[in-house]
C-alpha positions in Angstrom: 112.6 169.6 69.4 114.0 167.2 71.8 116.2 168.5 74.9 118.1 167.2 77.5 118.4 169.5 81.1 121.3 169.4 83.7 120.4 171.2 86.7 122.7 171.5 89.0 123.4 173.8 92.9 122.2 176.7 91.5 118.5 176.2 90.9 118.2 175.0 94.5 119.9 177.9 95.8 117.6 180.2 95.6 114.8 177.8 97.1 117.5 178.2 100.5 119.1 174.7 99.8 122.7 175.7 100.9 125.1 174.5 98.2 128.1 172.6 98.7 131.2 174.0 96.8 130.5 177.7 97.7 132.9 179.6 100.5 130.5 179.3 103.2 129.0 175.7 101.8 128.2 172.7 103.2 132.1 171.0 103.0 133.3 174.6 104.8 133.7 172.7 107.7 134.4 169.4 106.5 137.6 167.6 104.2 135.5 166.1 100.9 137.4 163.4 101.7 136.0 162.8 105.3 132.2 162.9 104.6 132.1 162.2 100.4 133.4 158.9 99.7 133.8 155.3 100.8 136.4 155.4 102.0 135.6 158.5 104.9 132.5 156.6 105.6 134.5 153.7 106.2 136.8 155.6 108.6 133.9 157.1 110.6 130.6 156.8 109.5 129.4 158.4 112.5 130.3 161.7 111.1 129.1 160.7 107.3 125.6 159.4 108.5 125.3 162.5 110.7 126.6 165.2 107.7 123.8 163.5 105.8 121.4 163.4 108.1 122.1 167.5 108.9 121.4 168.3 105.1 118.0 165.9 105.3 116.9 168.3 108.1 118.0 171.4 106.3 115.7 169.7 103.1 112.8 168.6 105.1 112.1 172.8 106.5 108.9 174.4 106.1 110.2 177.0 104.1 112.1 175.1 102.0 110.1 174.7 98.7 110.1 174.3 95.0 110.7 178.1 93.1 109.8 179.7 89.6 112.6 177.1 88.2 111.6 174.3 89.1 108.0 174.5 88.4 108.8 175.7 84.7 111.0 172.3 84.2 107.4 170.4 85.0 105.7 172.4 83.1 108.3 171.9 80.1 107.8 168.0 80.7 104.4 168.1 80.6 104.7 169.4 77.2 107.3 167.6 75.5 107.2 163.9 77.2 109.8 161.7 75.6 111.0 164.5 73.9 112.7 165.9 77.2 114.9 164.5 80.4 115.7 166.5 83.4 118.9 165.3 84.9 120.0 166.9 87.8 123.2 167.0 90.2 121.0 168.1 93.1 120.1 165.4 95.6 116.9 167.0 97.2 113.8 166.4 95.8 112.5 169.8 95.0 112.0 169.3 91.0 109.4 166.4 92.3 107.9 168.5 94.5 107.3 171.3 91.5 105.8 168.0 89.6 108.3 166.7 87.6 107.8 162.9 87.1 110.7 161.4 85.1 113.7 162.8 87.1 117.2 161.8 86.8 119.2 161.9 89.6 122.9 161.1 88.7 124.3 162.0 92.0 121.5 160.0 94.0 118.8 161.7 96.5 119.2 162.5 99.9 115.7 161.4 101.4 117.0 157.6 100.3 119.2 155.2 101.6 120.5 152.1 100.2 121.4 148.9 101.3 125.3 148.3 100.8 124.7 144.5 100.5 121.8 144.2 98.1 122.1 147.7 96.8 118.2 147.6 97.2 117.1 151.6 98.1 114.7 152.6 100.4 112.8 156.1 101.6 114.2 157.4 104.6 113.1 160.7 105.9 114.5 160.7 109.7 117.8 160.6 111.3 120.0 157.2 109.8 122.5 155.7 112.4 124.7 153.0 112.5 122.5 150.9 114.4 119.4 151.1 112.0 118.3 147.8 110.8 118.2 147.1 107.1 115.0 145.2 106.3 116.3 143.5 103.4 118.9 141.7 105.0 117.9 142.2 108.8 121.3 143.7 109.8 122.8 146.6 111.6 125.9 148.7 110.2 124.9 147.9 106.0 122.7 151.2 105.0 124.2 154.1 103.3 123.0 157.4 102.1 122.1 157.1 98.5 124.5 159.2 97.5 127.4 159.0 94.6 130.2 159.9 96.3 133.7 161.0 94.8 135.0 157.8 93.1 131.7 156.5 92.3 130.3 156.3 88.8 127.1 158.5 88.8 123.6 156.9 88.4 122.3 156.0 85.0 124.7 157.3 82.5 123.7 155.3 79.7 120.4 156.4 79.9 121.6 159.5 79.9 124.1 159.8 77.0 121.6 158.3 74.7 118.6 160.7 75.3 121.5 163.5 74.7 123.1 162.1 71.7 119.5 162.5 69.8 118.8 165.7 71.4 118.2 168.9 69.4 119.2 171.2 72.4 121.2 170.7 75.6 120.4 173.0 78.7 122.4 173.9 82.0 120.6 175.4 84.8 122.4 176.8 87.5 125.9 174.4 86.8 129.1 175.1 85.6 128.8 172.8 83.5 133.0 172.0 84.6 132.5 169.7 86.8 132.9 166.2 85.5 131.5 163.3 83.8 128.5 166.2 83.9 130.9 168.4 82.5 131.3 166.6 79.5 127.7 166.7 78.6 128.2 170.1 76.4 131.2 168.5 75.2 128.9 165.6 73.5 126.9 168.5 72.7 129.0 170.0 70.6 130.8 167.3 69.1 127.2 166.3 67.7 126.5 170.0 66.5 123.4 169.5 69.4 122.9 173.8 70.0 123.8 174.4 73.8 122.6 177.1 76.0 123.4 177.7 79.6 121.6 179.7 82.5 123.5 181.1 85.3 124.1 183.4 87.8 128.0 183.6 86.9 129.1 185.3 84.4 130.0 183.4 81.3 134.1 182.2 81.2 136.8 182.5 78.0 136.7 178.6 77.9 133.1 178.4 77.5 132.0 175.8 75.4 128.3 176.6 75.3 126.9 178.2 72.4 124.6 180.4 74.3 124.7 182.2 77.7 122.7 183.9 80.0 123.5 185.4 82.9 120.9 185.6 86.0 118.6 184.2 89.3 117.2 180.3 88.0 113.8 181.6 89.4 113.6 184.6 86.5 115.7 182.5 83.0 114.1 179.8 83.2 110.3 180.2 83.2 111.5 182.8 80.2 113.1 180.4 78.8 110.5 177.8 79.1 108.0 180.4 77.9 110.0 180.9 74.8 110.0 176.8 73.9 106.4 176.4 74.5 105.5 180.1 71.8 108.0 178.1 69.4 110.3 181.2 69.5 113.2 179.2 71.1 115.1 177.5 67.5 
């Protein structure tokens, strides 16, 4: 068995990581276009550095910690190895935290910055303003957050596609699965008869394309489902 994961909003959601895309989520108050892409940061990247810098705050609470979910992915990596990748839309760090060691963050993490000259990333766990000093290059004004923003290609794709192409299963925790190039994951799936199943706390669509739903909390499906691979009862 060989099995590539996409986690996405949903699994951090119940660890009180607010999600973005939801009514009351974190671009309720903001244009996507202002604060998530180039080209906002390069109108004002005052407000960019300091949207960032509120959801690095928000990650870096007490209470904020690693649930049920995320500790069954270690577990499942521990078991399988090579045989499994964990690729996930979030950008906190929580799956780390649980003790996952081989994540894939395609949309980039939020407790990094990167250097817009020498794309060289660094950890950055305080505030990031436009007067920090890179210490690559020794100037002012050239860090980012290490976030993909809309209009950049996600990190790592290759690496990605390839460890899904000679997968036996696909897995969607807590995503749509709609939003693309991720969307397009179960798409691959399918087109190379790879059996797809999807955990979620929405109720499954007419236009899904997964082969198996189920509907619930992260914290609860996926240390069942995890259970089940590990007792071989999960074909």
């Amino acid at each position: 068995m060989k099995i590539t994961v996409l986690t996405g909003a949903g699994i951090s959601a119940e660890s009180g990581i607010q999600t973005f895309r939801a009514s009351d989520g974190l671009w309720h108050e903001h244009r996507i276009e202002e604060v998530a892409t180039p080209e906002g940061f390069a109108a004002n990247p005052a407000l960019v550095l300091e949207f960032y810098n509120e959801r690095r705050r928000g990650l870096l609470r007490p209470e904020v910690l690693p649930n049920d979910a995320h500790k069954a992915l270690a577990t499942l990596e521990q078991a399988l190895g090579d045989d499994f990748m964990l690729v996930t839309q979030n950008i906190d760090n929580l799956h780390e935290r649980a003790g996952s060691q081989r994540v894939v963050h395609m949309h980039g993490e939020l407790l990094k910055v990167r250097c817009s000259r020498s794309e060289k990333i660094y950890p950055w766990l305080s505030n990031l303003i436009g007067d920090d000093r890179c210490a690559c290059c020794g100037l002012s004004g050239t860090l980012r957050p290490h976030i993909v923003w809309f209009g950049e290609t996600p990190l790592r794709m290759h690496e990605i596609e390839q460890h899904l192409m000679t997968s036996t299963h696909f897995v969607a925790i807590g995503t749509s699965g709609k939003v693309y190039p991720a969307g397009g994951f179960v798409e691959v799936a399918r087109k190379l008869s790879i059996y797809s199943l999807q955990l979620n706390l929405d109720a499954i669509d007419s236009g899904s394309k997964f082969d198996e739903h189920r509907q619930g909390k992260a914290s609860q499906l996926v240390p069942q489902w995890v259970e089940e691979v590990l007792n071989g009862q999960f074909v």
